[in-house]
C-alpha positions as a Markdown table, in Angstrom:
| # | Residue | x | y | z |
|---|---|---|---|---|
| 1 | Unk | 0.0 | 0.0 | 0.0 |
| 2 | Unk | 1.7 | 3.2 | -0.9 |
| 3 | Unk | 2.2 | 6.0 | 1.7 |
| 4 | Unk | -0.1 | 8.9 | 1.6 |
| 5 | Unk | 1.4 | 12.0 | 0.1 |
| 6 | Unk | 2.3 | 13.8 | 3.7 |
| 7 | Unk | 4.1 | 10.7 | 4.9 |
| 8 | Unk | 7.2 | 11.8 | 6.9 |
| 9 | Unk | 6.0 | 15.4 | 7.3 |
| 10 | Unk | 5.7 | 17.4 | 10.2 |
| 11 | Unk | 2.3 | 17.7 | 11.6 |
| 12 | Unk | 0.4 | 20.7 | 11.3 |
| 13 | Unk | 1.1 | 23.9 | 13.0 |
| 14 | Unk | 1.6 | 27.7 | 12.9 |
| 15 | Unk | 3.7 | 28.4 | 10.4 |
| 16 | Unk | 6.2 | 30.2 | 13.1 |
| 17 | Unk | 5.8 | 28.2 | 15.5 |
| 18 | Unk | 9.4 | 27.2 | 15.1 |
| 19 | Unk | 11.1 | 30.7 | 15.3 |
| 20 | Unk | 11.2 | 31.2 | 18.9 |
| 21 | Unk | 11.7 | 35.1 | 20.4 |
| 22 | Unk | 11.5 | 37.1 | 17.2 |
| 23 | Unk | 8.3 | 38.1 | 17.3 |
| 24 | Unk | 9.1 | 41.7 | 15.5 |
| 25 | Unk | 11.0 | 39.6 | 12.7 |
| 26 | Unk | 8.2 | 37.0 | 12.3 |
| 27 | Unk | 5.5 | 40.3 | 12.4 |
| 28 | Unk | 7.6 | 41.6 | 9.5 |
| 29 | Unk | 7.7 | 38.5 | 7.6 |
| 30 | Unk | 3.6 | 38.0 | 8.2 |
| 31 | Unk | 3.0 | 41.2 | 6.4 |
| 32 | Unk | 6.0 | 41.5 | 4.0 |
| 33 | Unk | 3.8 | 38.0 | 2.5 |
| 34 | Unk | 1.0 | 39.8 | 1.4 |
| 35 | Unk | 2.8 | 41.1 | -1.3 |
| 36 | Unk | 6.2 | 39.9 | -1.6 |
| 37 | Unk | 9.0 | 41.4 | -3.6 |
| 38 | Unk | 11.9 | 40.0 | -5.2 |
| 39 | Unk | 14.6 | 39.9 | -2.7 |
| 40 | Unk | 15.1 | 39.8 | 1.2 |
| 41 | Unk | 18.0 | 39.9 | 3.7 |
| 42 | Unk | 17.6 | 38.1 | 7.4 |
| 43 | Unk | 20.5 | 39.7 | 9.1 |
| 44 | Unk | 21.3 | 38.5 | 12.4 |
| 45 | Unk | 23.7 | 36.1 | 14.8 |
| 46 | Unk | 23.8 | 32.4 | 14.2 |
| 47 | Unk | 21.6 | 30.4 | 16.2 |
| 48 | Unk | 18.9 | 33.3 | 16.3 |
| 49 | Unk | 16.0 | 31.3 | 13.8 |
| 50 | Unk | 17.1 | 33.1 | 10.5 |
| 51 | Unk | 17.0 | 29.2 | 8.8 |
| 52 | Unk | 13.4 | 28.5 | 10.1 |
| 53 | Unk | 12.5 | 31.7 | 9.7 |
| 54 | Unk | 13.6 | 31.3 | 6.1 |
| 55 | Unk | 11.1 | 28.0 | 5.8 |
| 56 | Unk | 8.4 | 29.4 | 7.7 |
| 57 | Unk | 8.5 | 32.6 | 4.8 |
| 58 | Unk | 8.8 | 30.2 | 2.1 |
| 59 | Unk | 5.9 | 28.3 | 2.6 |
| 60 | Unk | 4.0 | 31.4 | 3.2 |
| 61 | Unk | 5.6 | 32.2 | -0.2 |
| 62 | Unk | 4.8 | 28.6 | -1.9 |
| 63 | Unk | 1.0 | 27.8 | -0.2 |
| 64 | Unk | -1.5 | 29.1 | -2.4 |
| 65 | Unk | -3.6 | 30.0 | 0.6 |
| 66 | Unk | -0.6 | 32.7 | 1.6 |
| 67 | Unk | 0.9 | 30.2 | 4.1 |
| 68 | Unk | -2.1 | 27.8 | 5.9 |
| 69 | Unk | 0.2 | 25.7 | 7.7 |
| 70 | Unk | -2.0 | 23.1 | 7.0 |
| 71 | Unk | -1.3 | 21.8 | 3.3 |
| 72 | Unk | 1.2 | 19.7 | 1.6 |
| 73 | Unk | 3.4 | 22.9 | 0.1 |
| 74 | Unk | 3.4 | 24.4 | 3.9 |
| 75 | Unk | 4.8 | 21.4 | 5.2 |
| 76 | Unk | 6.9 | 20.2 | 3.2 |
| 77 | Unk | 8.7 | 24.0 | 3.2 |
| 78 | Unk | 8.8 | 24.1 | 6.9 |
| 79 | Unk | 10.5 | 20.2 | 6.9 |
| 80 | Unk | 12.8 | 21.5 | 3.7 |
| 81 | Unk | 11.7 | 19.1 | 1.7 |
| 82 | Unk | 9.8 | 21.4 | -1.0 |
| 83 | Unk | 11.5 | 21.3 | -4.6 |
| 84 | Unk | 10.6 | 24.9 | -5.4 |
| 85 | Unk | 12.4 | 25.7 | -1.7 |
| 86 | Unk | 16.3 | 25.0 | -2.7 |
| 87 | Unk | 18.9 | 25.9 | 0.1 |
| 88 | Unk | 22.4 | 27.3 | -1.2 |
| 89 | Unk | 25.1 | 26.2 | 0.9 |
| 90 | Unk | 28.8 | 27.4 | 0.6 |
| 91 | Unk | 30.8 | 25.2 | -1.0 |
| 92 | Unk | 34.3 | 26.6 | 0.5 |
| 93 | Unk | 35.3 | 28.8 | 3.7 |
| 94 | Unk | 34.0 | 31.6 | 1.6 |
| 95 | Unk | 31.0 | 31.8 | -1.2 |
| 96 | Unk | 33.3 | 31.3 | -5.0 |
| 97 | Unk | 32.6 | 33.2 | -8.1 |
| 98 | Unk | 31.6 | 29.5 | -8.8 |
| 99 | Unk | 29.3 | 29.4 | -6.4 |
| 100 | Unk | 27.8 | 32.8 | -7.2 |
| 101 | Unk | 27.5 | 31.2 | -11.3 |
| 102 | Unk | 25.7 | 28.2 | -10.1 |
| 103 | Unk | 23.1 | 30.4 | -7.9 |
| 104 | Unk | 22.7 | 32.1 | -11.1 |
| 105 | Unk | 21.9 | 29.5 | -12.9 |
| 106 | Unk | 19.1 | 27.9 | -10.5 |
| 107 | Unk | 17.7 | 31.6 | -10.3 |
| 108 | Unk | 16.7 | 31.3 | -13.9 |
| 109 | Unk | 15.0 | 27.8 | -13.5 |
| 110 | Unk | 10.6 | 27.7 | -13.0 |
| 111 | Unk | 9.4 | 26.2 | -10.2 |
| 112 | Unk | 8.2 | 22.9 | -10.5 |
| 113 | Unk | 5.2 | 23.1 | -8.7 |
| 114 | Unk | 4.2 | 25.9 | -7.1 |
| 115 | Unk | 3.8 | 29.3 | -8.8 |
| 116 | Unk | 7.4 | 30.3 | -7.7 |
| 117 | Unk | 10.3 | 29.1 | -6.2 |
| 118 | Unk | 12.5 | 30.3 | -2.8 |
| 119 | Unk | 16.3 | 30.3 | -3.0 |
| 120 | Unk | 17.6 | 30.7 | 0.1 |
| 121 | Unk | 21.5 | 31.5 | 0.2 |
| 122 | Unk | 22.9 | 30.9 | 3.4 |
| 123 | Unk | 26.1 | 33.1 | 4.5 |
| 124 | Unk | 25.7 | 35.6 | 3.0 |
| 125 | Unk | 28.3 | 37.6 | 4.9 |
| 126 | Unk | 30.8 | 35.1 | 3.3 |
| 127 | Unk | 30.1 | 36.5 | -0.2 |
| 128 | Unk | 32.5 | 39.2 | -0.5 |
| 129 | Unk | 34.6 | 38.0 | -3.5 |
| 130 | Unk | 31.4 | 36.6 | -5.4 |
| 131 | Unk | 29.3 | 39.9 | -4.6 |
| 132 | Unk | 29.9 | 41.3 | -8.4 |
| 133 | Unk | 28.8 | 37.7 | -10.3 |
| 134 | Unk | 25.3 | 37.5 | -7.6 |
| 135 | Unk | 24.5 | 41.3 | -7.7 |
| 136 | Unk | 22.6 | 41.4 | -10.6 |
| 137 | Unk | 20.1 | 38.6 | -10.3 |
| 138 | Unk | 20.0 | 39.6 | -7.0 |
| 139 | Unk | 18.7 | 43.1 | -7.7 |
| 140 | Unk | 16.7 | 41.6 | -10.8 |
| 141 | Unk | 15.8 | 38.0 | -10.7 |
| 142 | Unk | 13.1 | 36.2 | -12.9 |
| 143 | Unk | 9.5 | 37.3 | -11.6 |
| 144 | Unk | 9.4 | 33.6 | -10.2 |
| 145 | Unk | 11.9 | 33.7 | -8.3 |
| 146 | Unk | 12.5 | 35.3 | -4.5 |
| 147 | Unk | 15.6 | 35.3 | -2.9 |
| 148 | Unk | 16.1 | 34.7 | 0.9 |
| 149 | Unk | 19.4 | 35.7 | 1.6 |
| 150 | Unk | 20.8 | 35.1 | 5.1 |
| 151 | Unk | 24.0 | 37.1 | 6.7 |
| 152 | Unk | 25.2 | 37.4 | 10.3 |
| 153 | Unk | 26.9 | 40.6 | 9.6 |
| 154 | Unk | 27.1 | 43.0 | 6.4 |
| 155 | Unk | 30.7 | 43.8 | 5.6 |
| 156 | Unk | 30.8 | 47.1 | 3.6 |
| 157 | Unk | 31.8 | 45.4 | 0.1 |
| 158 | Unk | 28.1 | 43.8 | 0.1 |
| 159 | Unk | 26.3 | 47.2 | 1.0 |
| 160 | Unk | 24.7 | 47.1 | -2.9 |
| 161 | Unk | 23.2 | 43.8 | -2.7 |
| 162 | Unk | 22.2 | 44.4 | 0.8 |
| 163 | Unk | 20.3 | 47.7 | -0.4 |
| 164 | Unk | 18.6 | 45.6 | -3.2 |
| 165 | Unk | 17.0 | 43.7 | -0.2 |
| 166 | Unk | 14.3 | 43.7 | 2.1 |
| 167 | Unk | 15.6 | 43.9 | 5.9 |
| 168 | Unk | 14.7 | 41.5 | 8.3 |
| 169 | Unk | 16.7 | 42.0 | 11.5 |
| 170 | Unk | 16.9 | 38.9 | 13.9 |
| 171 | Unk | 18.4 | 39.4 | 17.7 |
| 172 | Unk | 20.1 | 37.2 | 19.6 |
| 173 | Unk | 17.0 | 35.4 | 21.5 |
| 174 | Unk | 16.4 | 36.5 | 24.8 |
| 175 | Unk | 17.6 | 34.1 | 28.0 |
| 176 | Unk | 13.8 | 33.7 | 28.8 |
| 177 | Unk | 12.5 | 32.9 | 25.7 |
| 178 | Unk | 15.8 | 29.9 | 25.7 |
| 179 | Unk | 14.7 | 28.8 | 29.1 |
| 180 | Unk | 11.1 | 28.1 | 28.1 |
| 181 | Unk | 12.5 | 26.5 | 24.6 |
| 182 | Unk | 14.3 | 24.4 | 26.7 |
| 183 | Unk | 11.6 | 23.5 | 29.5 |
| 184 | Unk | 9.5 | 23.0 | 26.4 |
| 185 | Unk | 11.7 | 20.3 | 25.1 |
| 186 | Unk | 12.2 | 18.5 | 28.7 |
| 187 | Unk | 15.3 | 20.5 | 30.2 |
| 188 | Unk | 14.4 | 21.1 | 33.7 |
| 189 | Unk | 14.3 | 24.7 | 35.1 |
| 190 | Unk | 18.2 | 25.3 | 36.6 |
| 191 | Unk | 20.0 | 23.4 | 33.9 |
| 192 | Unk | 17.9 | 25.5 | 31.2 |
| 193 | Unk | 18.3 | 28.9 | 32.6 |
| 194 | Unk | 22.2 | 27.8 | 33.3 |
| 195 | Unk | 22.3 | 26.8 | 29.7 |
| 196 | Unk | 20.1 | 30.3 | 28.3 |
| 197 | Unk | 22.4 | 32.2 | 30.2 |
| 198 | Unk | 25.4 | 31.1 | 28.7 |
| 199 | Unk | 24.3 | 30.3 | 25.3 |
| 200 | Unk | 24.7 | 33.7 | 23.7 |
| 201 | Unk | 21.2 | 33.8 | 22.3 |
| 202 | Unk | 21.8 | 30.7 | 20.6 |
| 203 | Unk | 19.3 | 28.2 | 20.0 |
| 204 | Unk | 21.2 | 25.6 | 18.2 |
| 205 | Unk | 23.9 | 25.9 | 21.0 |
| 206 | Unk | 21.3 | 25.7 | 24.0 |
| 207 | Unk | 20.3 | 22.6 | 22.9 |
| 208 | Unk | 23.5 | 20.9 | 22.5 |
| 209 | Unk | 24.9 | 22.2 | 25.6 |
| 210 | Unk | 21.4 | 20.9 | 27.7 |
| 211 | Unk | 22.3 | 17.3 | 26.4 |
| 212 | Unk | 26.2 | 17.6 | 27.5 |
| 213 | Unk | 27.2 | 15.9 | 30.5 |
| 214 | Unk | 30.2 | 17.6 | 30.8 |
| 215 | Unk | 29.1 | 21.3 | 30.8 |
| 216 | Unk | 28.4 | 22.0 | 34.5 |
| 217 | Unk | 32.0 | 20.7 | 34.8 |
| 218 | Unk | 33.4 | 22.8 | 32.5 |
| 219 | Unk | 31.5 | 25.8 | 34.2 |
| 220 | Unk | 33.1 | 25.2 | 37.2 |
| 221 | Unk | 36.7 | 25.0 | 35.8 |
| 222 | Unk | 36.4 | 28.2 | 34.9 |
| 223 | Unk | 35.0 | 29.7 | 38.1 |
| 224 | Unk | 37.9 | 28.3 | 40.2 |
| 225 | Unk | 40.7 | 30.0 | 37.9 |
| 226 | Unk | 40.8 | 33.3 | 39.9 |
| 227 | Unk | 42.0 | 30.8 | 43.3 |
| 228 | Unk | 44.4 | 28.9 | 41.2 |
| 229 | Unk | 46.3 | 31.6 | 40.3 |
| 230 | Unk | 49.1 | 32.0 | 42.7 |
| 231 | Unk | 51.4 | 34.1 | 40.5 |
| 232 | Unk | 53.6 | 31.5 | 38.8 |
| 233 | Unk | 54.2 | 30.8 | 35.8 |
| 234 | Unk | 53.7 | 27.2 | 36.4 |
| 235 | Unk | 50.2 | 27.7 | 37.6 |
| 236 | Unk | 49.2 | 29.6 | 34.1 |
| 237 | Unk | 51.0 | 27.1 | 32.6 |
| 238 | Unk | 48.7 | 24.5 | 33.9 |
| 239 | Unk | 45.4 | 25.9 | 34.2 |
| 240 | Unk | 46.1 | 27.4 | 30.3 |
| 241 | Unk | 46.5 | 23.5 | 29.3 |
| 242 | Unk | 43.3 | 22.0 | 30.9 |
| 243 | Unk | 40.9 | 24.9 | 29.6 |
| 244 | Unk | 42.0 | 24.2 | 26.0 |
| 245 | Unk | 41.5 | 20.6 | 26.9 |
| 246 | Unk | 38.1 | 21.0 | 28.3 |
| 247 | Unk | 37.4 | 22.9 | 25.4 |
| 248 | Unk | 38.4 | 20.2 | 23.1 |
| 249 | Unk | 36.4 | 18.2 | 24.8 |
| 250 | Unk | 33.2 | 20.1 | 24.3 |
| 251 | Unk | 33.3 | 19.1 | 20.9 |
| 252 | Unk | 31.6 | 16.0 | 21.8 |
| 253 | Unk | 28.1 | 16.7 | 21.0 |
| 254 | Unk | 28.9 | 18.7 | 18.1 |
| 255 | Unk | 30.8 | 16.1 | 16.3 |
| 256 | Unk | 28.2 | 13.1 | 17.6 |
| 257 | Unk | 25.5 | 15.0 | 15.0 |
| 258 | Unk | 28.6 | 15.4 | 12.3 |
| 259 | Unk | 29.1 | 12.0 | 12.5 |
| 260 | Unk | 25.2 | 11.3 | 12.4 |
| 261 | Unk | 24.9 | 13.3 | 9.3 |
| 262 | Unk | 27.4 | 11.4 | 7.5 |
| 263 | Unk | 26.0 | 7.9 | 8.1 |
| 264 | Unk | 22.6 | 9.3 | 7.1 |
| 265 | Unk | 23.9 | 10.3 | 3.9 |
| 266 | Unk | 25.7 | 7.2 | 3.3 |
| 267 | Unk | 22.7 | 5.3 | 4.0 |
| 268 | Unk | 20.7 | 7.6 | 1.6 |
| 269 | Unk | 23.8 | 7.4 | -1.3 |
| 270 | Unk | 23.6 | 3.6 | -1.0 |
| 271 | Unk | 19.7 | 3.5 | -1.7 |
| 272 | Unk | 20.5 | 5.3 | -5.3 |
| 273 | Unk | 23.3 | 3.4 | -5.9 |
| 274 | Unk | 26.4 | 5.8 | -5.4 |
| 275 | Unk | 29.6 | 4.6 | -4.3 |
| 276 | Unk | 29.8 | 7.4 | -1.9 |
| 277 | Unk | 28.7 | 10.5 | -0.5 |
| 278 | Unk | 28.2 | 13.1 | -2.9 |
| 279 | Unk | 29.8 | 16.3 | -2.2 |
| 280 | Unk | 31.6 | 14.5 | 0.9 |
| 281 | Unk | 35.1 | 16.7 | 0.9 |
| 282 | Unk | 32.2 | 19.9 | 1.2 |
| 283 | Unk | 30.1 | 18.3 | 3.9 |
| 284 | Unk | 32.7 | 17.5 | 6.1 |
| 285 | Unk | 34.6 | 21.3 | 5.5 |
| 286 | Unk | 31.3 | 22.5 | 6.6 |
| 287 | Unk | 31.7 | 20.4 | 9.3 |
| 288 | Unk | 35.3 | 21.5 | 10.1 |
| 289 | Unk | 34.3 | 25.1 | 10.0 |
| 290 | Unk | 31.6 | 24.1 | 12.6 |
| 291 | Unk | 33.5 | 22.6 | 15.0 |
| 292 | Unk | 36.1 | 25.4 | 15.3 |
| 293 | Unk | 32.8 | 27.8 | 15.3 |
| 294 | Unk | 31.8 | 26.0 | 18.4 |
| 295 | Unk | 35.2 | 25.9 | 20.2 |
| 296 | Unk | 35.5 | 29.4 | 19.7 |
| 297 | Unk | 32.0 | 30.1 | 21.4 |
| 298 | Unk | 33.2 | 27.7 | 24.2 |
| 299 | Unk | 35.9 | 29.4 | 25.1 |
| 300 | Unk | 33.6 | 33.0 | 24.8 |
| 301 | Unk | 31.3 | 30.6 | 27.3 |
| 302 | Unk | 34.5 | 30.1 | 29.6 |
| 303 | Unk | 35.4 | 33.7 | 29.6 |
| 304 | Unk | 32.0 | 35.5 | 30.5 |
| 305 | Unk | 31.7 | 32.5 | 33.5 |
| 306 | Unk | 35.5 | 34.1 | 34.6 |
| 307 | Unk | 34.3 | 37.3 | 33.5 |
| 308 | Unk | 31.5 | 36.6 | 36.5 |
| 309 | Unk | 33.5 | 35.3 | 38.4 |
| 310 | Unk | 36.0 | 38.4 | 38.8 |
| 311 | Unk | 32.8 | 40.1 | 39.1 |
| 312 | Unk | 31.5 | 38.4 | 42.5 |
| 313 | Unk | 35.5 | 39.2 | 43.7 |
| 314 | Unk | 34.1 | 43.2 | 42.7 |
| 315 | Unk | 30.8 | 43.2 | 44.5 |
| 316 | Unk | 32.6 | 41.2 | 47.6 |
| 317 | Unk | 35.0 | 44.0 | 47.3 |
| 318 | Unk | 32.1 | 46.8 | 47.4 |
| 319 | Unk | 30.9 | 44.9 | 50.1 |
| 320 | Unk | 33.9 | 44.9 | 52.5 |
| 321 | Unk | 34.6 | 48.4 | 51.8 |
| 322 | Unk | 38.0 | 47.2 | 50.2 |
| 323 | Unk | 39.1 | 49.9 | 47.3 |
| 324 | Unk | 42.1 | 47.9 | 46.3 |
| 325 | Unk | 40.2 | 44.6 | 45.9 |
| 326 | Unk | 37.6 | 46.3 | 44.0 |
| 327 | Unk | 40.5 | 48.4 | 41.3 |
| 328 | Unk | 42.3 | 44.8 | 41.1 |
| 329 | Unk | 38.6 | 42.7 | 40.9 |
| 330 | Unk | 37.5 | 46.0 | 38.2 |
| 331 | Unk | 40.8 | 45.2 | 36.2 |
| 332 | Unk | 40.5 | 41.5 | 36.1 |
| 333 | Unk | 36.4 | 42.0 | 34.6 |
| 334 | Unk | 38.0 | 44.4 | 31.6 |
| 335 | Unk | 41.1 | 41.9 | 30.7 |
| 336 | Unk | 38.9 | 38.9 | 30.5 |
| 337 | Unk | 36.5 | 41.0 | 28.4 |
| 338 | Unk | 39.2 | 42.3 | 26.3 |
| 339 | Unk | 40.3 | 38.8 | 26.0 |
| 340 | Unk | 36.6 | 37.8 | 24.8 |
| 341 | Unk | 36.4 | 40.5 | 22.0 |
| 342 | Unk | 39.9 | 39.6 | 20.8 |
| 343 | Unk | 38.5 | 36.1 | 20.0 |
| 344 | Unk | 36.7 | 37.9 | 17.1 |
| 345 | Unk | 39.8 | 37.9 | 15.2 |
| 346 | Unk | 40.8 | 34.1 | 15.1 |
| 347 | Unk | 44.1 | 34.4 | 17.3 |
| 348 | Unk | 46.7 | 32.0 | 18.3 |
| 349 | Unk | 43.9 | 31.0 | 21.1 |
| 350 | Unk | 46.3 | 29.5 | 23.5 |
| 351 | Unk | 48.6 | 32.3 | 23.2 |
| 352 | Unk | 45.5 | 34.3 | 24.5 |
| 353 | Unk | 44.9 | 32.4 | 27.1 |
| 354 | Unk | 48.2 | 32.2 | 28.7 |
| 355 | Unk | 48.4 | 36.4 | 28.0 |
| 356 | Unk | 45.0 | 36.7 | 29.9 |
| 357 | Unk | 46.1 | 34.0 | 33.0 |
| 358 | Unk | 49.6 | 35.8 | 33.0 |
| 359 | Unk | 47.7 | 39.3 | 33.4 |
| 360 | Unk | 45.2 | 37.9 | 36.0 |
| 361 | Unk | 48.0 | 36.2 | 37.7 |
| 362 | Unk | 50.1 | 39.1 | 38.2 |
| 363 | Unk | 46.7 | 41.2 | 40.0 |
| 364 | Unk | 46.7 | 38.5 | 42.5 |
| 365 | Unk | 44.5 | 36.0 | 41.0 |
């Protein structure tokens, strides 16, 4: 007996229900729907909802009812599965003048069902070099066609395309709205409002870091660093070496789905009859650039828990009257933070580390 046509689909719901604390985006998106236009840009930091977002538009887009939530085109765009809904990925660090040709290319295709199709491009930000080959279709596509483009950022080279574009701006999600995510999903109270509060308004990241055993752990090893300072060099030496571990170590979880993916799509090559995974090298540089994206927040985790930490030293400070301990506590707060904002610009991170300890170490711990 064959499956009905909705088999594997989610079930039915509001077609936002999956963007969670953005409801001035999702208002935006509700009424931009009524008549859209030819190109958009979701600006906004990863983890914030600009993918679902994206799917939750498109099937607005796609449904000939505006966006029911109901029928087979909204639910197959909100589980990605739509062919008129095609996600451009990035096939290197940065979007190619290859890459830029090829989203060309699909621009001038017709949709196959519905009366247009959705490319979403995702990275936008990463485009810099392939901004002159995408401009143009950007700014005039075919009248079935609607670009979704998402960026974390706009660097000043992609200003034009980015003025060619309808704004959607997406915020970090608040801590509360992360907590009741997380509650929603089965996280109790404390380890979701420990996660919310350290997950930089990042969904994706919250739920990873509700799941990992190791993370209250991790927490603490950064809270004790201020008493195991004692102002040798051996001391920075060693508490320098076990952060970088720990924050190897919190790679666990992210590289568990990696390796999930993979074995999916092995499983799904071997039902067509591929000898391996097409576009393998790309899915697993992807995965590279995930990974380092994910140490690189841990160790921003780490430093706003030390951050805190120095901070508890300052109100304890305030407290006992003690000038002194507040300047030195005061200090500490604005080298870690300086620490955390120089993270931004991909340095040797254990260098960092042992610059920050040394600093921290020579104010007294």
């Amino acid at each position: 007996m064959p499956e009905p046509a909705d088999a594997g689909l989610p079930p039915v719901a509001a077609l936002y229900d999956g963007v969670v604390g953005q409801p001035a985006a999702v208002a935006h998106l509700r009424a931009f729907a009524r008549r859209p236009v030819h190109a958009y840009l979701f600006q906004g930091p990863p983890g914030s909802g600009k993918r679902m977002a994206a799917r939750s538009f498109a099937a607005s887009l796609l449904c000939p009812d505006g966006g029911c939530g109901a029928c087979n085109h909204c639910r197959r765009a909100l589980a990605g599965t739509h062919p008129d809904l095609v996600t451009v990925e990035r096939t290197g660090a940065a979007f190619s003048v290859d890459d830029a040709r090829a989203i060309v290319t699909r621009a001038q295709r017709r949709p196959l069902e519905a009366a247009r199709q959705v490319l979403v491009v995702v990275d936008v930000h990463l485009a810099v070099a392939a901004a002159p080959a995408l401009l143009k279709t950007v700014e005039e596509p075919p009248p079935s066609t609607v670009f979704v483009l998402l960026a974390d950022d706009v660097p000043v080279s992609l200003a034009t395309i980015a003025s060619r574009c309808v704004a959607v701006v997406f915020d970090p999600v608040p801590v509360e709205a992360v907590v009741a995510w997380l509650v929603g999903r089965g996280v109790d109270g404390e380890t979701a409002l420990a996660v919310a509060t350290v997950s930089q308004g990042r969904l994706d990241r919250a739920a990873l870091l509700a799941t990992d055993q190791g993370f209250a752990e991790r927490q603490h090893q950064w809270r004790a660093v201020p008493g195991r300072l004692d102002g040798t060099g051996a001391a920075v030496a060693t508490v320098a070496a076990e952060l970088l571990a720990s924050a190897e170590g919190a790679l666990g979880p992210v590289q568990e789905q990696h390796a999930a993916e993979l074995a999916r799509l092995a499983e799904q090559a071997g039902e067509v009859g591929a000898k391996g995974i097409p576009g393998r090298k790309e899915v697993e540089d992807r995965h590279h650039r995930e990974e380092r994206r994910w140490r690189t927040d841990e160790l921003r985790m780490g430093l706003a828990v030390l951050a805190g930490a120095y901070g508890e030293r300052l109100a304890a400070a305030a407290a006992r009257g003690s000038a002194a301990d507040g300047r030195h506590a005061a200090a500490a707060v604005d080298a870690v933070e300086h620490a955390a904002r120089a993270l931004g610009r991909n340095p040797n991170e254990s260098l960092l580390l042992e610059s920050l300890l040394v600093t921290l170490s020579g104010m007294g711990g």
